[in-house]
N, C-alpha and C positions, 0 to 999 in steps of 0.2 A: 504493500500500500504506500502511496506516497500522502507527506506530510504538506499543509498549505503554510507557510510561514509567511511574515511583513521583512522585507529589505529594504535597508535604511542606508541612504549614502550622505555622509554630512557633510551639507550644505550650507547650516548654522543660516537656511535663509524660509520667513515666515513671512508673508507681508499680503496684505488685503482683504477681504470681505470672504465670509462664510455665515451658511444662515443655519441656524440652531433645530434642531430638530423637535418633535413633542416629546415634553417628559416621558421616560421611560419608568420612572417611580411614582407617575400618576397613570399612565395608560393602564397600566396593570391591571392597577384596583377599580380603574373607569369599567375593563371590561370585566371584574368580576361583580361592580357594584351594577350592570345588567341583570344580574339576574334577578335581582326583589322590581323589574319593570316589566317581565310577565309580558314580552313583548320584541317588537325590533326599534333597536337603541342604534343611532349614528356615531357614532363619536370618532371628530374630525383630529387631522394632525397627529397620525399614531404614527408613532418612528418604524419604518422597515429592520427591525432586528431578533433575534434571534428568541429570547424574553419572550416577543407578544404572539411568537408562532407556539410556541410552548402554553401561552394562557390562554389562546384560539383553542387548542387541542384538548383542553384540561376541560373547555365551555361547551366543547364540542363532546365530550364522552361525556357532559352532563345531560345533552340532549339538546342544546342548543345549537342553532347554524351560526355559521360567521363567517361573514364575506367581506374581502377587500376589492379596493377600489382605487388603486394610488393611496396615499396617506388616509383613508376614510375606510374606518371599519365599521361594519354595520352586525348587531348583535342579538342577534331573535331568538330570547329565552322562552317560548310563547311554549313551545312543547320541553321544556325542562321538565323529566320525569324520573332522575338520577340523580342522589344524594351523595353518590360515594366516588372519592377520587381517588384515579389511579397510582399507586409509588411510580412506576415507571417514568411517569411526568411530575410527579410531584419533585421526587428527588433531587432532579434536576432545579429544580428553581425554590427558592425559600418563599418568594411573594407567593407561592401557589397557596401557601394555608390562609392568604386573604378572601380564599370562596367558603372557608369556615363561619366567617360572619352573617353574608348574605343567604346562606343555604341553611341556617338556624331562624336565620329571618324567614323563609320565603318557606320553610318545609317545617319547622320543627324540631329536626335532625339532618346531621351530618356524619359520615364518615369519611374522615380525611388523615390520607397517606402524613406521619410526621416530614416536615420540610428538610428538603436540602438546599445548596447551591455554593457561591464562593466559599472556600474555606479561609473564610477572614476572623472570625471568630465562633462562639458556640451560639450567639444569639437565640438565648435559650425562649421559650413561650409559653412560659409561667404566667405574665402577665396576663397574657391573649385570657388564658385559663382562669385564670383568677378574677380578672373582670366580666368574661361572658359567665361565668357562676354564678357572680353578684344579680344580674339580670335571671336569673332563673336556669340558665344550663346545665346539666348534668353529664360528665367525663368518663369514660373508661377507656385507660389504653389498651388494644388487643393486637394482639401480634404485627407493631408497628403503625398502627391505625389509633387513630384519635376516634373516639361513637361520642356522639352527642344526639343528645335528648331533652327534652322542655315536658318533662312532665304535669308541670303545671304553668303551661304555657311561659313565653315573656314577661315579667314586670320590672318597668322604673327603677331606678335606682343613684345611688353617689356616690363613684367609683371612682377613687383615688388611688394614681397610676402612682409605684414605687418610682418608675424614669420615665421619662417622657417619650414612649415607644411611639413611633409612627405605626407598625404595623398592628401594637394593643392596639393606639388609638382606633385606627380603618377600622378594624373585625370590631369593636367597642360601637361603632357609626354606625356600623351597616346591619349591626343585629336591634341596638336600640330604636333605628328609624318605626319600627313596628311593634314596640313593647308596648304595654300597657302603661300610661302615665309618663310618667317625667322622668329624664335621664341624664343626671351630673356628670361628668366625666373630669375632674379635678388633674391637674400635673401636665394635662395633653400635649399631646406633640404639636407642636406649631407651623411644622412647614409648610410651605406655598402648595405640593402638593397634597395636604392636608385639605386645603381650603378650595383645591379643586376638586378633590371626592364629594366637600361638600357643596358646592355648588349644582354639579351634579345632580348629588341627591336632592337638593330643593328643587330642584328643576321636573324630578321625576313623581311631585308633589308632597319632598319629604317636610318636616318643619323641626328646624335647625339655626340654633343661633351659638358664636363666640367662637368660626370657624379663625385661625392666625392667634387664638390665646388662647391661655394655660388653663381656661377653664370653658367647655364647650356644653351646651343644652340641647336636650334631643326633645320634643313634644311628641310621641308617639302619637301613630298614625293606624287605620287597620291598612292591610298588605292590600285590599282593595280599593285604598285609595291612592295606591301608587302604581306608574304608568310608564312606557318608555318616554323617550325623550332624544334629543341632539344638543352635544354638546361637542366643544372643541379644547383639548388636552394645550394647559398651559408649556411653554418651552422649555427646553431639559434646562435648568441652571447648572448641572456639573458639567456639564458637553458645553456650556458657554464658558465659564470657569477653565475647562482643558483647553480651548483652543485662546483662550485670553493667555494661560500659563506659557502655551507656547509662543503668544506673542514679546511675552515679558522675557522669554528665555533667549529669543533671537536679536528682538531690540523691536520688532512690528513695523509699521503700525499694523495691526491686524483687529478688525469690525468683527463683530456677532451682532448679527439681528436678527430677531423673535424671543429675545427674552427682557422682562422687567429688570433694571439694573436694579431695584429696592431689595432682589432676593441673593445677590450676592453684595450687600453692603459690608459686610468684614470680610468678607477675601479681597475686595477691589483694596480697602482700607490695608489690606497687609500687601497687596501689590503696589499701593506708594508710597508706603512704607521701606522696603525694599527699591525704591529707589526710579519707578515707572509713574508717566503720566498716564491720566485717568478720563477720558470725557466720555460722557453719558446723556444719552437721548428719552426719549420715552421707550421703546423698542429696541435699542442699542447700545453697543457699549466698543469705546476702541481702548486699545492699550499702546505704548509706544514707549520707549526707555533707548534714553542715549550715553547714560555715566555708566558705570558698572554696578552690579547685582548688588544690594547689603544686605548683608545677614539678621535675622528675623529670629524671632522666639513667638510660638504657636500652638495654640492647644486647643485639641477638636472638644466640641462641645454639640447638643442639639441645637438647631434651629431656636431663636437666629446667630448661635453661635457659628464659629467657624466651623464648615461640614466636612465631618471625617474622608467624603468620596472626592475631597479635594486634596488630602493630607499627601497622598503619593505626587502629584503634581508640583506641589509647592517643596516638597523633600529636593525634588529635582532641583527648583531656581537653587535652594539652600544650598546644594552641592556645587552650583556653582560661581557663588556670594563669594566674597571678599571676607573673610573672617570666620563666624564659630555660630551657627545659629541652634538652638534648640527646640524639637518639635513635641509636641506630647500630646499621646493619643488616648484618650479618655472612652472612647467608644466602643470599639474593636480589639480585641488582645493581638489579634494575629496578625493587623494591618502592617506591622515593619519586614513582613516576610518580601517587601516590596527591596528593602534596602540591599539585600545580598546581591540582588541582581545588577542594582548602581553599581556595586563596589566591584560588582565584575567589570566595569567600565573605568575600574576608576576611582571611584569616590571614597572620599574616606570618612566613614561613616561609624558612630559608635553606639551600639543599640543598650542599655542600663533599663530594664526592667519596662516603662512601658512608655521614657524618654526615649528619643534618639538627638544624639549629638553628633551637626555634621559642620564639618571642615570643610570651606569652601576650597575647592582642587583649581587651577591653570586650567584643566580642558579635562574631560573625557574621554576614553578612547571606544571605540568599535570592539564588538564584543560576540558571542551567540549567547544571545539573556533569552529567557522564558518570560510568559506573561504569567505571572501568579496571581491574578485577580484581575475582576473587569478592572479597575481605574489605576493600578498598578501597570496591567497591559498596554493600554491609552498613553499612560508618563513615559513609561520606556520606548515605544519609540519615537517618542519626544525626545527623547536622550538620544537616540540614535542621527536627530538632525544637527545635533548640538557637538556631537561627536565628532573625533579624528576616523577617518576610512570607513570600513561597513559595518554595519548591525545588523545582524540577523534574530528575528524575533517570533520562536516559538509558542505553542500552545496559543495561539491568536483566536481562538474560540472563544475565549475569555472577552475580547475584546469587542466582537459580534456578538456579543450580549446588552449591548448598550451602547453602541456608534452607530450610525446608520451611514454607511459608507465612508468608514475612519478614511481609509485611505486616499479616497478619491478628493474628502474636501482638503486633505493637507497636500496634495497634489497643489489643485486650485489655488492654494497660498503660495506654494513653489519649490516645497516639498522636494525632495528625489526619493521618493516611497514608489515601491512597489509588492503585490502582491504574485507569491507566486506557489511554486508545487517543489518539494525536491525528493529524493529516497527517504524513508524513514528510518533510514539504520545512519543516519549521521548523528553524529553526537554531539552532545553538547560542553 
């Protein structure tokens, strides 16, 4: 079998306009929060990647159709007659246990495959568990499989998240939209794609307030009063975020358009900090840097903290900063499995429990790195434009989990990326 890998020839040149794609951390949950609409749901601006053929598949052995259209996917839960999701797909993807909320919603019961996907940490789903109970859910794990059941249907409740989990949050939204009474949701996640699920769901007649804070209201609804709908998936902000990193790593100018700049306001803040200008439109955002890199100190936090799915990009600028910057990843345990790969290039990097301290290096060199994680994958061959001779960049399946045509738009900047095939017995 041969392997598909990204070749990187560095260039060290990024420069001009790229348009940002639809979130891929809201399409997800857009297309599982279809199913309580009992119906066919539009939902425009969905990224072509790999992710939403996987939660097409997952909507589709529940019983539903789903058809694309260019960027517009359409979602006809109308004959959903299937509770239970397969490991096979589930495995694959951790966002798959967001059909746990709506299919507790819409059925009463679920059985759903335990999650997989990056191995960036254990992102364990205690929470998920803990809160759909408070609402009335009842758990048995069985060989692998999550059973849920509502034996005395849904009810209300004030559910005070231990962290501020995006993914509790979702399954917390999409099962309360239809409980009985009132539903507190205390600690919640905040982010932008947060506030697009709910949109969504208001749209699909659900009644939802305090979506962007730490404390969200759900007015229960019965499941017959909700309906499809057309909505359109806000802009990936890390995909604008990596191709702004890359701009700051070359010198740019390099444009994203289609995303809000208000939802990366502390990254843009530690990219001029680090020593890059900033201008921002309604819809737009350029980056451009002419002195050299400086070294930063950075610590991922939830929304509107600084977002851990940026941490691997900005590792990179730090590596190649003027000085000593320290990063510190508060989300994820496993996120610095990103750094071995740099240091294959180069970098001199010192990982102390769940800091990393980097040295800013002269240059990089061309290397064969792997991608260990979607946004690990994305930085590194970023690293490889930045770089002295070739980078060759394995495992890139990772990558097509979250870019919709990585290669093609860093092309379009000026890039020397290509995708291609080699034997799979070379080594790394």
């Amino acid at each position: 079998m041969a392997e598909e890998i990204i070749i990187v020839q560095g260039n060290n040149t990024l420069s001009g306009e790229v348009a940002v794609s639809g979130a891929k951390n809201s399409a997800l949950k857009l297309i599982a929060a279809a199913i309580l609409g009992q119906g066919a749901s539009s939902i425009h601006n969905v990224p072509l990647i790999s992710d939403i053929e996987v939660m097409s598949e997952v909507l589709r052995r529940l019983g539903a159709t789903v058809t694309r259209d260019g960027h517009t996917l359409t979602v006809d839960t109308s004959a959903v007659n299937n509770h239970e999701t397969p490991y096979e797909l589930v495995s694959k993807m951790r966002a798959s246990i967001s059909v746990l909320g709506p299919l507790v919603g819409r059925f009463g019961c679920a059985r759903v495959a335990m999650p997989g996907g990056c191995q960036i940490g254990a992102r364990k789903i205690d929470m998920h568990l803990v809160g759909l109970e408070a609402l009335g859910v009842e758990f048995v794990i069985d060989h692998g499989f999550l059973e849920a059941t509502t034996p005395n249907g849904l009810r209300g409740t004030h559910v005070v998240l231990d962290f501020p989990s995006v993914g509790a949050t979702e399954n917390l939204l999409m099962a309360s939209v239809v409980a009985d009474g009132r539903t507190i949701i205390e600690n919640a996640a905040c982010e932008p794609e947060i506030v697009d699920l709910v949109n969504m769901l208001v749209a699909m007649g659900a009644k939802v307030t305090g979506a962007g804070t730490s404390i969200i209201e759900v007015e229960g609804v019965s499941l017959d009063a909700l309906h499809p709908c057309e909505h359109t998936t806000v802009g990936d902000r890390i995909e604008a975020g990596t191709f702004l990193a890359g701009g700051a790593l070359t010198g740019g100018p390099v444009t994203v358009r289609g995303i809000d700049p208000s939802y990366l306001r502390v990254a843009l803040m530690k990219l001029q900090a680090m020593g890059c200008e900033i201008e921002c439109g309604k819809d737009w955002i350029t980056v451009r840097r002419s002195g050299k890199l400086v070294p930063i100190d950075i610590q991922t936090l939830p929304h509107p903290g600084f977002p851990t799915d940026l941490q691997a990009q900005f590792m990179l600028l730090a590596a190649c900063a003027e000085g000593m910057s320290v990063i510190t990843e508060n989300v994820f345990e496993n996120r610095f499995m990103f750094a071995s790969e740099l240091m294959r290039m180069g970098a001199d990097i010192t990982i102390e429990d769940h800091h990393a301290l980097v040295r800013g290096v002269e240059r990089l060199q061309g290397a064969d790195v792997s991608s260990t994680d979607l946004r690990a994958g994305a930085a590194i061959v970023l690293a490889g434009i930045v770089a002295e001779g070739e980078t060759r960049v394995h495992t890139i399946g990772h990558i097509d989990r979250g870019y919709e045509d990585y290669v093609g738009k860093l092309v379009s900047l000026g890039a020397d990326v290509v995708r291609t095939q080699i034997n799979d017995t070379t080594t790394l």
